[in-house]
N, C-alpha and C positions, 0 to 999 in steps of 0.2 A: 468084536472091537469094543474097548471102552466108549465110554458115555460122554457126549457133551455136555448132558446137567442131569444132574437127579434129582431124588425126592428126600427130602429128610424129615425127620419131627421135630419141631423146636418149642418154644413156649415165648409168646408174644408178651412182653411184659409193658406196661401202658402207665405212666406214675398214674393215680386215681381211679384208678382202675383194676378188676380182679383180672389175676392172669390167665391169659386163655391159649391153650394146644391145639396146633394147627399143623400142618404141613408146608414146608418152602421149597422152595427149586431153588436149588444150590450149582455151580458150575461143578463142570469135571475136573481131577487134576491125576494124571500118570504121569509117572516116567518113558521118555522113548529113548532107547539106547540107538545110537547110530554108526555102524557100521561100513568100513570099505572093504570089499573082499573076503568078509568074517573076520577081521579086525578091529575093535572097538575104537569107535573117532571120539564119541563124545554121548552125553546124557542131559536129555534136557527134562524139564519138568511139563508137562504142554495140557491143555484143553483136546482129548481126544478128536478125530476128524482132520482132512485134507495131512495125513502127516507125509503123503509125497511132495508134495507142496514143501511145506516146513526143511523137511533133508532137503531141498533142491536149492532152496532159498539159503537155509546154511551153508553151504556150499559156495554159493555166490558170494554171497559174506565175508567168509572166511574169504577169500580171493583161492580158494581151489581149483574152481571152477569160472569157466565165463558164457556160459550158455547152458540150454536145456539140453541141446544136444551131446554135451559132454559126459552125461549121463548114456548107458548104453542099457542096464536093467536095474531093477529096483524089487524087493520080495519082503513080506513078511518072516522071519523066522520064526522057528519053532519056541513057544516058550507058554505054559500052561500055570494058570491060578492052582487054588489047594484041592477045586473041584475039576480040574483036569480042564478048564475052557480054555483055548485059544485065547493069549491078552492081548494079543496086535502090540505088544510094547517093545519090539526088535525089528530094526529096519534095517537090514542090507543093502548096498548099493555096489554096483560094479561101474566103473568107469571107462571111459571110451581108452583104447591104447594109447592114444597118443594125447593124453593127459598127462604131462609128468607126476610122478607118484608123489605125493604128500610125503613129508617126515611126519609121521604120527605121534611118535616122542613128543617132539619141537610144537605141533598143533595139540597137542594134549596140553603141554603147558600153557601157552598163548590161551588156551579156551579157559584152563585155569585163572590167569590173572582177569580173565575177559569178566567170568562169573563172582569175583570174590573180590577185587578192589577197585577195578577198572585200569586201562590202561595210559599211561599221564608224561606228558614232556614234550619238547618240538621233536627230538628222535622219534617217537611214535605217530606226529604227524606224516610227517617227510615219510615212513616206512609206508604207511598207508597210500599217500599218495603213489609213492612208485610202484606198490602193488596193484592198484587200479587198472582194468585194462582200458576203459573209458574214460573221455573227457568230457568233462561240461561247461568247461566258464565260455566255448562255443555256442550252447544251446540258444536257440533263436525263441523259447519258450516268453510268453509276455501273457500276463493274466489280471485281470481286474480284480482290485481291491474289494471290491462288493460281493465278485462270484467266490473269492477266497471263504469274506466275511460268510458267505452261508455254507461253507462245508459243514463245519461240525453239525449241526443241525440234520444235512441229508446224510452224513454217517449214523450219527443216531438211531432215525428212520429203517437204514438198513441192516442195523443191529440184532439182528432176530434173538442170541441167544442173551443178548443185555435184557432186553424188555423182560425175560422172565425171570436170569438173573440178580441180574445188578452185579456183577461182579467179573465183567471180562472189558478187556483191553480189545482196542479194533485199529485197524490200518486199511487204509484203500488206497489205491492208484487212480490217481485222477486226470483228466484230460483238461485240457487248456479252456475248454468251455464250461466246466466245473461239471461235467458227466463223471459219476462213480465207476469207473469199469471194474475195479474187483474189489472186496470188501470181505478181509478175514479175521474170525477174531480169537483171543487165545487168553488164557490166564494172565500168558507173558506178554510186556510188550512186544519183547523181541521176539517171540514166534510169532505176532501179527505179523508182522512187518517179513519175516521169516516165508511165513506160508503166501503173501499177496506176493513178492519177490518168486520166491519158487513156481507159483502158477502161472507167473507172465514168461518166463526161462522155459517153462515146459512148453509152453505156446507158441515160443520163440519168437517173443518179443523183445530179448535184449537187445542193447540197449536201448530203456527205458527214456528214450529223447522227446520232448516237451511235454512230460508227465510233471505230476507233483503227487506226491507222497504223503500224505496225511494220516496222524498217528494221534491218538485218543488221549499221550499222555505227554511227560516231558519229552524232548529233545535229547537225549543224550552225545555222548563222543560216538559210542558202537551205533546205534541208528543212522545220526548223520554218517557214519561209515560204511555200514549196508547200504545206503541210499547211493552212495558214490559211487561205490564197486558195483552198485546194476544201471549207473549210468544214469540218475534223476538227478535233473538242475532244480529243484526246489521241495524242500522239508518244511511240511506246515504240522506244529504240532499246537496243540490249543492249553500247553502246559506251559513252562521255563522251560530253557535249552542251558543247557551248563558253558560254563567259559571256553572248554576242549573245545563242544561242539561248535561253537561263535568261529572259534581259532581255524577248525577247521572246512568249514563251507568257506571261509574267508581265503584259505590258502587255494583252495581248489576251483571258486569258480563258481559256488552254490548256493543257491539262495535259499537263506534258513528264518523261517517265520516262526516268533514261539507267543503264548497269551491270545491267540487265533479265538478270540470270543465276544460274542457280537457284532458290534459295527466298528471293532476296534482290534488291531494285532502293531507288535514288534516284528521290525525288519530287522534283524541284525548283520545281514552281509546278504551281498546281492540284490539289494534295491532295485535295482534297475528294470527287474523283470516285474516287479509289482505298477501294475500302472491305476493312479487313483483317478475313479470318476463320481459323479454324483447319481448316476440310476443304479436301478438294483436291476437284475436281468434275476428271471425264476432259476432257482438252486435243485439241484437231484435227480437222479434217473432211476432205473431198476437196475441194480447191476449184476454184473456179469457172476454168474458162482459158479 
């Protein structure tokens, strides 16, 4: 299997200073082809590791899928480098029968516009929404302003391959007491968020009811969209959220927190579950991998 970070040689250049050669841990980056049935679904770019996760979590996503269970097996294919190794860069998946079958056409393109301009208009909300199998503007989820304030901080913590890095994106599923239950991280943002979705599906934990979803970067429309479709009432990202995504936590029920840094964050829909007080309660667990 590829690597999650390697080694490389770089040259540290310093102003005032003579330049000096050293070696750096750099993140991994492959492609993983994703397959239904030996069909080609889609190609993502990803941080090698948990890619069952990742396809499971795609899946959800995309609204193909609404459980772990819908999955029935999952296999590496055959696909070998110039020296004959195994890439792990081909993931098949079989789906339970009574999944109705994808248009793979139709989801070829949808992935296309997904990846290259994003997708924009209230017809693209409204679509969203009625593909959802879950709702949320029910969730009973209420969470203190202070436990939000110190997520980023125990994501960080739990960041194993950032500390060596510096160069990956992370997402965790969080519990209403600000415990990390799962913490994944990926080149992309959308494969974090990707593979923590996929590993709670596999677990069969959908839906994801009085969780919050915490992402390392912006907010986008497709995040807030994954979040929906696995059933989270509330996206905290410690970046900006774009206008889509404001539009639509707001049409569906969801509360979307973005700037999540320090003792300070934007509420921009869904208020109501952010409740402010003045103690801080201790922030971070060991979580789940």
């Amino acid at each position: 299997m590829g690597r999650a970070s390697t080694r490389r040689r770089v040259v540290r250049v310093t102003v005032g200073a003579a330049p000096d050669q050293r070696v750096d841990t750099v993140a991994g980056e492959e492609p993983l082809e994703l397959r239904l049935a030996g069909r080609s679904l889609a190609v993502t770019m990803r941080t090698p590791g948990d890619d069952m996760d990742l396809a499971v979590g795609f899946l959800v996503g995309e609204g193909l899928i609404g459980s772990g269970d819908d999955v029935r097996a999952m296999r590496y294919c055959a696909g070998t480098d110039d020296d004959g190794r195994q890439t792990y860069n081909v993931l098949d998946l079989v789906l339970d029968p009574a999944v109705p079958e994808p248009d793979l056409a139709a989801a070829a393109r949808s992935f296309y516009m997904t990846s290259s301009c994003g997708l924009c208009g209230k017809a693209s909300i409204e679509a969203i929404r009625l593909r959802s199998r879950y709702a949320v503007a029910d969730d009973p989820l209420r969470i203190e302003a202070a436990t939000l304030a110190g997520l980023p901080a125990a994501l960080r913590r739990a960041q194993r391959l950032f500390a060596t890095t510096g160069g990956l994106h992370a997402a965790a599923l969080v519990d209403e007491q600000g415990r990390l239950e799962l913490v994944r991280e990926d080149v992309g943002r959308h494969n974090a968020v990707d593979k923590v979705v996929g590993a709670a599906a596999r677990a069969g934990l959908l839906p994801l009811r009085g969780r919050v979803l915490l992402v390392s970067g912006r907010a986008s429309f497709e995040l807030t969209q994954k979040a929906l479709l696995a059933g989270i009432p509330l996206l905290a990202a410690v970046s900006a959220p774009s206008a889509l995504a404001v539009d639509l936590a707001a049409e569906s029920g969801m509360t979307l927190v973005g700037f999540l840094r320090g003792d300070s964050m934007n509420v921009y829909a869904g208020a109501e579950r952010v409740v402010s007080v003045t103690s801080r309660p201790e922030i971070g667990a060991h979580p789940a991998r």
